[in-house]
N, C-alpha and C positions, 0 to 999 in steps of 0.2 A: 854484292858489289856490281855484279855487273849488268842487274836489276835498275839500280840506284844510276848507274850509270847512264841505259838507255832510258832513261826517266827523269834525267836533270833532277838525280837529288845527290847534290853534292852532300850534305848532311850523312844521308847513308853511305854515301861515295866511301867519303873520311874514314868512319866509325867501321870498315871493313880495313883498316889500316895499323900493326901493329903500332902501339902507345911511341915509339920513335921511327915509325919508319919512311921507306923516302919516295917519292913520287917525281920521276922527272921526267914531266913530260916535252913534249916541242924542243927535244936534244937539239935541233938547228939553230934554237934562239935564246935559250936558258942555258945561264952559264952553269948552273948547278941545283942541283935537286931541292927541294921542299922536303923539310924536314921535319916529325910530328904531323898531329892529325890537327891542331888550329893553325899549321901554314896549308897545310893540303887541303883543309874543310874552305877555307879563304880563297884560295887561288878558284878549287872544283866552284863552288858555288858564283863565283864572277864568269869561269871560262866556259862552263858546259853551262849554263844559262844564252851566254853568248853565243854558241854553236850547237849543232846536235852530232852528239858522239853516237856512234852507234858500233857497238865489239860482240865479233862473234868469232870461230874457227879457233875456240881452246885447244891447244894439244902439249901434251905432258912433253916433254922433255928430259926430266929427270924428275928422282923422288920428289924435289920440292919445289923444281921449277917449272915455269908452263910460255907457252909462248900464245898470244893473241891477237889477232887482228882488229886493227880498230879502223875504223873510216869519219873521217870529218867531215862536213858542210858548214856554212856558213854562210849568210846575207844571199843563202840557194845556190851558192856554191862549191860543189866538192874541189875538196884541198888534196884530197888523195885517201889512197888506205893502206898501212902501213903494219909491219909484225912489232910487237911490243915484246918485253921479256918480263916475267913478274916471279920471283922468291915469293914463296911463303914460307912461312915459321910454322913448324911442323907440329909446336906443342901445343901453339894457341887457334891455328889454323888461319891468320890474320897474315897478312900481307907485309912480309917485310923491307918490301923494294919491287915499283913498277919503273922502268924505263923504258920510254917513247910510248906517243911514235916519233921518230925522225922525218917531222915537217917544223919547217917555220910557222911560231907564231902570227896567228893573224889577226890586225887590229881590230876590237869590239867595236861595230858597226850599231848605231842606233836606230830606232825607227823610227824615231820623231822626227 
């Protein structure tokens, strides 16, 4: 995932994502999470297409949770870098809930 990630592939983004699990990113501007891997494969593939996500600074937390540092850009803009919290499901080893970062969503910028 976190491959898929710094590589704008929303496709593998998702497909690291327990069969219901929940993705909420830009807590400042989304009232509530994405839920399932074809709202998260929809959202990842529109928003990290639009930006470059880039996450590194894993650290465990507890058995099953981790916390991660994600940093945005956009239209050459950094938006900031922020700690995320991510569960994983321990049996299947799939993610069953990322929340944040805590920034606001920012409007996709075209280059045409």
């Amino acid at each position: 995932m976190v491959r898929a990630l710094n590589h704008a592939r929303g496709d593998r983004f998702a497909a690291g994502f327990a069969r219901r699990g929940r993705w909420y990113p830009f807590t400042r501007t989304l009232r509530a999470p994405l839920v399932g891997r074809p709202d998260i494969l929809a959202f990842a593939v529109l928003r990290i297409a639009a930006e470059e996500w880039t996450i590194g600074g894993l650290r465990r937390v507890a058995m099953d949770r981790y916390t991660i540092r994600v940093r945005i850009v956009t239209a050459g803009q950094a938006l900031g870098a922020r700690r995320t919290r991510v569960t994983v499901d321990c049996r299947s080893g799939l993610v069953a809930s990322w929340t944040g970062p805590a920034l606001r969503m920012p409007p996709i910028v075209d280059d045409d």
